[in-house]
N, C-alpha and C positions, 0 to 999 in steps of 0.2 A: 504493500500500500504506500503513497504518496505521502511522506507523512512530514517533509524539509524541504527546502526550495532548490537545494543539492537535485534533491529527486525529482522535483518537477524539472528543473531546467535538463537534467538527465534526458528526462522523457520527451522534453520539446528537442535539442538536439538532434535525436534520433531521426528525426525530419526533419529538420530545418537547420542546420548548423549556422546559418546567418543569425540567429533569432537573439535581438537586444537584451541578452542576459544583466545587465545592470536593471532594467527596469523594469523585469520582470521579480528581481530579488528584491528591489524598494517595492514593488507592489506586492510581494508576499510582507516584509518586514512592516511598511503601512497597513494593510488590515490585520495582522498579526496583532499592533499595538492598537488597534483600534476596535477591537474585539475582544482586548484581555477582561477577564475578571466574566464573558458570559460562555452559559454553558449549556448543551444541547441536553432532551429531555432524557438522554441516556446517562447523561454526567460527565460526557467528553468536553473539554475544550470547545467552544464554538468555531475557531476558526479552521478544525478538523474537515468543517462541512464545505468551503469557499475553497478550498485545497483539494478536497473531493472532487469536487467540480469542475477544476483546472485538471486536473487527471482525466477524466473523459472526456472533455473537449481537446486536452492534448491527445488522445488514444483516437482522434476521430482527425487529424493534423491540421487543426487551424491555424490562422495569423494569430501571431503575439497580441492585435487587440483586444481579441475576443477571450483570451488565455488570461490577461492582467483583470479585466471584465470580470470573468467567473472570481479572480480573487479577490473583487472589491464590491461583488453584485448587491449585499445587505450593508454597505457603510454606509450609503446616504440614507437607508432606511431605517437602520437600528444604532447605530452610532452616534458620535456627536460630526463625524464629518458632514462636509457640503459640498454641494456640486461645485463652487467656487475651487475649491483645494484640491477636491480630484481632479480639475482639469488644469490647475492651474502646476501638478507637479505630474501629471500621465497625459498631458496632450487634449484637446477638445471632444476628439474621437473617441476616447475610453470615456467620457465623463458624459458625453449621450449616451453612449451605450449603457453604462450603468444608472442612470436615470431613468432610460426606459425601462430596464431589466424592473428597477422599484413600479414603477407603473403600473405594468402588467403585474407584480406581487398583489396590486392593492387591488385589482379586476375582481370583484365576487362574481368568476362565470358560473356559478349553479346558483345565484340567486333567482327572481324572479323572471316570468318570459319574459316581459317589457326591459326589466334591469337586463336580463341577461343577453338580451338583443342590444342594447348599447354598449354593453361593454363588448361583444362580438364585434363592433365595429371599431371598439378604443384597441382592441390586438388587432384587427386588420392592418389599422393605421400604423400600429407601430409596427407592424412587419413589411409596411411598404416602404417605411423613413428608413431600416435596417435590419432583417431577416436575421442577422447577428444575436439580436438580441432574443428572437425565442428560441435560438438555438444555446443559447446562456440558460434559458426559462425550463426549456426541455431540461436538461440535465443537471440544474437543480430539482425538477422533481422526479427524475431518475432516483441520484443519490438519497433523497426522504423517502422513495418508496423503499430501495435496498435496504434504509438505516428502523423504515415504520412501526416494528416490534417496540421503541420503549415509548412509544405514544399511547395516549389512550385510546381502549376499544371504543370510543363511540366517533372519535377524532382520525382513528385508523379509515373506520368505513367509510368517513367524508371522503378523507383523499382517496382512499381507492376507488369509488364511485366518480369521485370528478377526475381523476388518472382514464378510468376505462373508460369514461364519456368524453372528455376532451384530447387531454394529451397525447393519451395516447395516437387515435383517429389522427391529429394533427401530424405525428408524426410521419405515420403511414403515410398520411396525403402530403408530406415535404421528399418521402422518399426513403427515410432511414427505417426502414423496416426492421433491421435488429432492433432498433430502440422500439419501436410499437409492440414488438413480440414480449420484449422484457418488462416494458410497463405492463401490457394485460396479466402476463401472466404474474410477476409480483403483483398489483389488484388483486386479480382471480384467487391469490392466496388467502387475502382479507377477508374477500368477500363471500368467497365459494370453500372455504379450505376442505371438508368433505370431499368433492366432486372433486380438486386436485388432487388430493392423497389416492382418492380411490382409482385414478389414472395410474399416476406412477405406481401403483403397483402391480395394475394390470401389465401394463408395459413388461415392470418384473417378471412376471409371469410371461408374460410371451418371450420376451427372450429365455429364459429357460426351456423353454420348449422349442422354440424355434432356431436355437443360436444366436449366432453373431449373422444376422438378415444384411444389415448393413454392409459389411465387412463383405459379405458372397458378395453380393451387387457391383458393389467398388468394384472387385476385379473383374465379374464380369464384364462391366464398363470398356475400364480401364483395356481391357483384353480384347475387345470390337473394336475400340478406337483408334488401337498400335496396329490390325488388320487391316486399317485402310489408308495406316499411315499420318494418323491426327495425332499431334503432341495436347495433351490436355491434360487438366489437373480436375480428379474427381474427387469430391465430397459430398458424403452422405451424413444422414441427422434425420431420427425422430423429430416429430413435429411438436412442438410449444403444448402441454397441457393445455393452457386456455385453448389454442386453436384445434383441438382434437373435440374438446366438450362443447362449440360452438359447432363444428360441425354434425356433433351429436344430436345437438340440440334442432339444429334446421333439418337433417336429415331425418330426424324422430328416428335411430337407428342407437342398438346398445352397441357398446365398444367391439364387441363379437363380430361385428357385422360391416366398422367400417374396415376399408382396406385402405382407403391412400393416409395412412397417418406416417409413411417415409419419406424424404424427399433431396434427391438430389442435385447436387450443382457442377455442372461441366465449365472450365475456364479453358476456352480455347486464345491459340494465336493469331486470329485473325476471322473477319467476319463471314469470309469466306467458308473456314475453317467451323465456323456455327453450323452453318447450311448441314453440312458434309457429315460432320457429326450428327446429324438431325436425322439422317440416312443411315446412317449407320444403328443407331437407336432403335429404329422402327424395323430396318429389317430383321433387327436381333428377338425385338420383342413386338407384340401386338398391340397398334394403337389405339387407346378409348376414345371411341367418337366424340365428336363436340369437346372435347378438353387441351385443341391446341389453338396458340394463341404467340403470333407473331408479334414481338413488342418491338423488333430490329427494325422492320419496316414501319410500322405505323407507332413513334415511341408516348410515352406517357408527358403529361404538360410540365412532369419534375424530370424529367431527359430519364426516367428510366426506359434500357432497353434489355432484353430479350425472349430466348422463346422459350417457350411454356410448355408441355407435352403431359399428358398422364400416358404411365403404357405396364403394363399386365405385366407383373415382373415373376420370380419363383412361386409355385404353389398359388396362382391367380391371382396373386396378392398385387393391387394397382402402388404403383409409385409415381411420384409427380419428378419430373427432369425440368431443371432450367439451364440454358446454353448460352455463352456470351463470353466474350474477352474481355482479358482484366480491365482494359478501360472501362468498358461496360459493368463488369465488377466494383469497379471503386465508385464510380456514380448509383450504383444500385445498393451499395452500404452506406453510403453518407447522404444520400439524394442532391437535393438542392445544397447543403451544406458544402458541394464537391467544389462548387464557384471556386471558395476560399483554401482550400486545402494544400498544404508545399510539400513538396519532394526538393530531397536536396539541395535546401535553403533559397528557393525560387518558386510561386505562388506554380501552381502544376497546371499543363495546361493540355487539358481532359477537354478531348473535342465535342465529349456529351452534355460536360456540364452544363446547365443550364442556367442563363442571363435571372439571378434573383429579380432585379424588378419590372423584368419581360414578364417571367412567371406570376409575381404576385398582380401585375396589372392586369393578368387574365382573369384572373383568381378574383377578385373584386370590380372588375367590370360587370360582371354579369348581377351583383347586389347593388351595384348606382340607380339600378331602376326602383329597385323595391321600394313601394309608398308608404308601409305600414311596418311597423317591429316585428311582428307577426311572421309575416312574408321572409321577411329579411332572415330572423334566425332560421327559418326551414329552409330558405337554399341556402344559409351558411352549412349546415348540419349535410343535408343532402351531399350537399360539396365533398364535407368531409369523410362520410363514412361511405360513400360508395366507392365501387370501381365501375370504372368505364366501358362502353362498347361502342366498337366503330360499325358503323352504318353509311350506305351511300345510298344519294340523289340518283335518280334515271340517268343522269351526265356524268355520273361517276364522281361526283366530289364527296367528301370524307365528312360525314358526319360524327361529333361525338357526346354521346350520351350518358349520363347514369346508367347503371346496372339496372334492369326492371324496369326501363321506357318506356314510352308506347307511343304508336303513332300520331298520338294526340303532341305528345312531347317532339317528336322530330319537324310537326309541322310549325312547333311556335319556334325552334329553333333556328328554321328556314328566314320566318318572318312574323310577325304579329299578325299581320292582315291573312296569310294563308294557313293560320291556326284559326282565326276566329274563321273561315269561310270553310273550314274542312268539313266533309260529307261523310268518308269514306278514305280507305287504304287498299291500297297491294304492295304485297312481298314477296319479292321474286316472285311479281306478274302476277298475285293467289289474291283475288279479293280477299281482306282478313280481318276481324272485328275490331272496333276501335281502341281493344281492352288487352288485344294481343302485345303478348313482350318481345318487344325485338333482338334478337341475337346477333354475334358479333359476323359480322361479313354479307350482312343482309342488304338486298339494294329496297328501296321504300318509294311510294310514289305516292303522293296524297292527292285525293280527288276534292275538287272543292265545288260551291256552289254559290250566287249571286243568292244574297238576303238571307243564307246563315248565319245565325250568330251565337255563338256559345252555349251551353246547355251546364244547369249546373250538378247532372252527373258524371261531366269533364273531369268535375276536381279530385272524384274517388278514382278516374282513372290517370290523370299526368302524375308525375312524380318530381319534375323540375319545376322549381324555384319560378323562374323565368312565363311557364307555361301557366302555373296556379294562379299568380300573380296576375296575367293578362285575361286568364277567365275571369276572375274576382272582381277586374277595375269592370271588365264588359257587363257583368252581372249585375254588379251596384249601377252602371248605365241606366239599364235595365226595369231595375228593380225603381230606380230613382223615377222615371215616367210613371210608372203602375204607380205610385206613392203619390204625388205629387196629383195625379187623378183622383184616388182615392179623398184626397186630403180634402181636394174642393168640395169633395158632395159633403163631404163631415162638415167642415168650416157653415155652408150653406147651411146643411137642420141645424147647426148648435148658433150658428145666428138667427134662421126664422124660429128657435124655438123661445127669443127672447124678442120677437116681433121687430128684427131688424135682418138688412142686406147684409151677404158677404161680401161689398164691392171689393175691386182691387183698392182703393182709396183705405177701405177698413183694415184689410191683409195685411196690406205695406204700415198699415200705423202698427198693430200687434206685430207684425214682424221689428216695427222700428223696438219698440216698447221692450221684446223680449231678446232684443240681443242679437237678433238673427240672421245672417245676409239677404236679406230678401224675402217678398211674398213664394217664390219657387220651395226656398230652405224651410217657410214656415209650412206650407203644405207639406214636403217631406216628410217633416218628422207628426205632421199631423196621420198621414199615412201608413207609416210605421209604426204608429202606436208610444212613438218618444215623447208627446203631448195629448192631453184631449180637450175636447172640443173647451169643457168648459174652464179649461186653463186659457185657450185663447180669447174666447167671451169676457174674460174675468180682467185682458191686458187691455180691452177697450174699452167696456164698459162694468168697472168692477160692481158696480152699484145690482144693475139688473141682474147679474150674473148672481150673486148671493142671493136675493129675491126670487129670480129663475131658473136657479138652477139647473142643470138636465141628467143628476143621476137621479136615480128612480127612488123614492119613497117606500122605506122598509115594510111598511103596514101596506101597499099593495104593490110588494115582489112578487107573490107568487100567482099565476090565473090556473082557474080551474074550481076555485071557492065561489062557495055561497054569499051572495052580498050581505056584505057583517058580519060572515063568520071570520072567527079569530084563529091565527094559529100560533106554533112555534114551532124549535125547531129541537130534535132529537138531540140530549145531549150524549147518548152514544155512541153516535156516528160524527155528530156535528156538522149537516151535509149545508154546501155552499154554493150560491147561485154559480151557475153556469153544470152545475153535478144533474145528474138524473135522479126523478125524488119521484116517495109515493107520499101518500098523507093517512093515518090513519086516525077515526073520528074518537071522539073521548062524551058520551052524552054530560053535558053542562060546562063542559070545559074548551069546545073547538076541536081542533085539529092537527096532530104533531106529524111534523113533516121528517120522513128516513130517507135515508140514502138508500139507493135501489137497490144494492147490495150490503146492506147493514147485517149483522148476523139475528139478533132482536125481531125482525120480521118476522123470522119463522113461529114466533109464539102467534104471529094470527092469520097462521094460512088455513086455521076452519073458520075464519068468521069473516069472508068477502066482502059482503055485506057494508064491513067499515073500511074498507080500502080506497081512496080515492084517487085517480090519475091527472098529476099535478105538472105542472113547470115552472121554473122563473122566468120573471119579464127579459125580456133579451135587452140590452142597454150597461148601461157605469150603476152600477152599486154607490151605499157609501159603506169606507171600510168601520165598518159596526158588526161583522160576521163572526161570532167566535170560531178559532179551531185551536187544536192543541199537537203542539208539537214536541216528539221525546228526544231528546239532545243529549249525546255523549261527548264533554267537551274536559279537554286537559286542564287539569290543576294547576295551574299555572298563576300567578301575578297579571292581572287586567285580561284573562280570557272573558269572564262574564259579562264585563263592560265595554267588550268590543262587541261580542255579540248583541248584548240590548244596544248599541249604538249602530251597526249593522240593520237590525228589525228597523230602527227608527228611519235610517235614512232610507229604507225600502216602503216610507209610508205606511208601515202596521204600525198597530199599537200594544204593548205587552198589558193585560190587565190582570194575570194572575201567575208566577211562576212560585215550582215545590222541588225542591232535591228529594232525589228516588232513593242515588245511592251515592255516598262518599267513599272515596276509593284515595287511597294515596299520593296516585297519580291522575286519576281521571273521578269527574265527577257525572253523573247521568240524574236529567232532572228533564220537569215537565212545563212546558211556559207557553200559555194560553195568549194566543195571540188573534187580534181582531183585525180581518183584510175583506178587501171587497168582494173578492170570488175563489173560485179556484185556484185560476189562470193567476191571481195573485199571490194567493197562498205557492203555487208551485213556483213561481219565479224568484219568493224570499227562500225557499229551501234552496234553491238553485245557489243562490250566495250563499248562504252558510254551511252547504257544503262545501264550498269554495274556501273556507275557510280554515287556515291550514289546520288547526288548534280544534276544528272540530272532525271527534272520530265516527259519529256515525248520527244520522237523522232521520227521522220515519215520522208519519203523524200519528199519533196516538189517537186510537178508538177504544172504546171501554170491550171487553168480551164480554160475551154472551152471558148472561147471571150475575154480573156486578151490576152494585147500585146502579142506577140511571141519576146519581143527584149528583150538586155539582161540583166541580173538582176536589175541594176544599172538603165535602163528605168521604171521600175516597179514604181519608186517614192518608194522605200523602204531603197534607199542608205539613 
């Protein structure tokens, strides 16, 4: 281990013998002294971890900035240093780098979707100013996930769930596929350790049964290739725990059953010398259909190239082959990282590697469009966790997609106008349903038609970012006409129903009044249900609007009574206008109104007789409705009062709550809340289960044989 500046600058040597050893030992000796006295949650030394860290970014052979970087990355964050002092004694260069490195530290990317879509665009940005620095970010959380054991378990499963959800993906999608493999699978330890222990010992088990699998192959290999005169270096390797249990898991297949969990790497001399090999491979063994994949000719956007092959190796056991020269090699271990890397004290100049802000400017073109947070984190996500398939246009040009496409997604890719106008596909010539997946080598032809326009069971079938986004803006279009129609006829009864016009004159004053862009925006959300009518009535003329009201009068909600007969309403069911009701008669008391499904009914299915078939007025209620709702909410410090503050801003009103049960951690109780209908009541549950702090919501109904009295009789006050 790395553990003196002896030993780094050792390690940096090794590659780079030019490399500015003075300033790399003042930047160990500076966070050295700038880090004494704190100490990591294991009891080491803190500056253990920033030395850590320059170790694997030297093991990956970067420039000296990014090397003094990893050993100064926590001083402007946890120290008394300043970006003034770092830059003013390590150059300008190192003191951005290390100020972004703090930036991105301070990113909560697992907080909220909205948060977490902004800060998704605070790391894009900082990897288009210098990719540098999340390659500094990467391998400090490399190093805490290898060091993760003296954290706490609840602090472990953080970082391993934000490791397997971000970083790691990032990795993958920069290219350094060793690092993605090793974050999942450190994760996968945290998170899974069962499912990994029970791996590795199946593994155990098969190799004692089976041998050394690996080791045949190799010479196999090794043994075809010298036959046809290929100098090449073969290496074989069991696949990653986590990537074995991932493929278990999508395969629905027990370990018994998969076969590609080996995998091989051929490093030839030349790209020629790939091809040749590739021939050689296949004629020795037989290839599995659809599992070769050309990445020489058509490379990845991070310059990974080569080919891919599965093929039927000893005892029908499938093995995966990858073929490529070491140039291709070294861009396929470090990916985009390769930019920066020296050989023999001269930055290396790898004809694969790929231009970083070529790359990231593709990388982020395609979210400049996205209008909403929303949008934005699903084709960031998208972006990162897929792989790709190439596809072509009738003309042959190269389309590239997500994994799991469809030709919904190729045609907005083409253009926006010939996504919204598409009819129909063929695939290789086959009429093919809109919902088909396209595979890699497929040519695609989209049929379109004058005065299509989007359909919104598009969105269950595109899967880019790009495609979703442009059904969604066509949709709200859309949607936005239908609303804006609807609006008028509302706007019209809830002003004739107070003996006045809806003119435009009226519209435009309530729209002035309530803040609105316009009589268009004010019909909108009149349309939508974001307003009603008698909120608009109320910004013009508030006077009539209180006097006239237009929700409907609780004492004649329901039709179907006797003029003057009384009713109420069951309290256990507690059923709410817009619910389907019966009424059953009481001689001297009216009418008690059930829910069509209340369990209580069945006490009078022999007496018809008093059944009566009821409805509510259709119309705005006021919320005067009791219902009651059972709520499982964490023990916590200000849970209850976000919740009644939740109900309030959704418009109900709490008029009786009772604790059921106090639990240590969680508390489960009953709060009687008064809303205008259903559709009400179901939109407040809607939030609160929204609510991270609540563990589970139902509406309470009394069963069948409890009192009918009210809450407060239950014995739950």
């Amino acid at each position: 281990m790395t553990t003196t500046a002896d030993d780094l600058i050792r390690l940096v040597k090794g590659f780079n013998p030019k490399t500015n050893e003075k300033l790399i030992r003042d930047a160990f000796a500076y966070g050295e002294e700038m880090h004494e006295g704190q100490f990591r949650h294991s009891g080491e030394p803190y500056f253990t971890h920033p030395v850590a860290v320059a170790a694997i970014l030297a093991e990956q052979q970067l420039d000296d900035a990014t090397i003094i970087t990893a050993l100064l990355h926590d001083t402007i964050e946890d120290t008394k240093a300043s970006y003034g002092e770092v830059a003013k004694r390590f150059g300008d260069e190192v003191a951005e780098l290390v100020d972004g490195v703090t930036k991105l530290t301070n990113l909560q990317l697992t907080s909220t979707e909205t948060k977490q879509a902004e800060n998704f665009r605070k790391l894009f940005m900082a990897m288009a100013k210098d990719l540098r620095v999340i390659l500094v970010k990467l391998s400090d959380r490399l190093h805490n996930m290898r060091t993760i054991k003296a954290m706490r378990p609840e602090k472990q499963a953080q970082k391993a769930r934000e490791t397997m959800d971000i970083f790691a993906p990032l990795a993958g999608r920069m290219g350094m596929q060793w690092m993605r493999e090793e974050l999942e699978d450190l994760a996968f330890r945290v998170l899974n350790p069962e499912a990994r222990a029970s791996i590795i010992r199946r593994f155990i088990t098969l190799q004692k049964e089976a041998g050394d699998v690996i080791q045949r192959i190799t010479a196999d290999m090794h043994k075809e290739l010298e036959g046809v005169g290929i100098k090449a270096e073969v290496f074989g390797r069991a696949k990653k725990p986590y990537s074995i249990w991932r493929k278990m898991e999508e395969k629905e297949q027990s370990f018994s059953r998969l076969s590609d969990i080996y995998g091989f790497r051929i490093i030839t001399a030349s790209e020629e010398d790939c091809y040749r090999a590739l021939g050689a491979i296949h004629r020795r063994w037989r290839a599995v259909p659809g599992r070769f994949k050309d990445y020489i000719s058509q490379p990845k956007t991070n310059g990974y190239r080569s080919i891919h092959t599965t093929v039927s190796g000893r005892d029908g056991k499938r093995v995966e082959v990858q073929i490529r020269t070491q140039a291709m090699h070294d861009v396929a271990e470090t990916g985009v990282a390769a930019h920066w890397s020296y050989k023999e004290g001269v930055r290396s100049e790898n004809p694969f590697a790929v231009d970083p802000a070529r790359w990231i400017a593709e990388l982020t073109e395609q979210f400049d469009s996205e209008d909403d947070h929303e949008s934005f984190l699903e084709a960031v996500k998208l972006e990162m966790y897929t792989d790709k398939v190439f596809c072509f246009t009738p003309k042959g040009e190269v389309i590239k997609l997500p994994r799991g496409a469809t030709p919904i997604d190729f045609a907005y890719a083409i253009h926006t106008r010939i996504g919204s106008a598409c009819v129909g596909a063929k695939i290789d010539g086959i009429r093919v349903p809109l919902w088909t997946r396209i595979k890699n080598g497929q040519s695609v032809e989209i049929i379109t038609a004058e005065g299509q326009t989007p359909q919104a069971t598009w969105l269950d079938i595109a899967t880019t970012g790009k495609a979703k986004t442009a059904i969604r803006r066509s949709l709200r279009e859309v949607d936005r006409e239908r609303f804006i129609k609807l609006g008028r006829e509302l706007a019209r009864s809830a002003f004739e129903h107070i003996g006045k016009k809806a003119t435009d004159k009226v519209l435009a004053t309530a729209a002035k009044n309530m803040r609105l862009g316009g009589v268009d925006a004010l019909l909108e959300r009149l349309g939508s249900a974001e307003l009603t009518g008698r909120e608009t009535v109320q910004s013009v003329y508030p006077e009539l609007a209180e006097n006239g009201g237009d929700e409907i009068d609780s004492r004649r909600a329901v039709i179907g009574l006797e003029p003057g007969q009384k009713f109420d309403r069951a309290p256990c069911c507690e059923p709410l206008p817009g619910e389907r009701i019966v009424g059953i008669t009481f001689r001297g008391k009216g009418v008690t109104l059930h829910a069509i499904d209340c369990d209580r009914l069945s006490i009078y299915e022999d007496q018809p007789e008093r059944w009566l078939d009821l409805r509510w007025h259709d119309g705005s209620h006021p919320a005067e409705y009791g219902a009651t709702l059972d709520l499982t909410i964490g023990n916590d410090r200000g849970v209850l009062g976000r919740i009644c503050t939740l109900i309030g801003e959704a418009a109900a009103n709490i008029s009786d709550l009772n604790f059921v049960e106090r639990k240590p951690d969680f508390f489960r109780l009953l709060v009687h809340v008064e809303v205008r209908d259903a559709a009400h009541l179901h939109s407040l549950m809607l939030t609160l289960e929204a609510e991270n702090d609540v563990a589970e919501i139902t509406r309470y109904r009394r069963p069948q044989g409890a009192d009918p009295a009210p809450l407060a009789a239950e014995g739950l006050a």
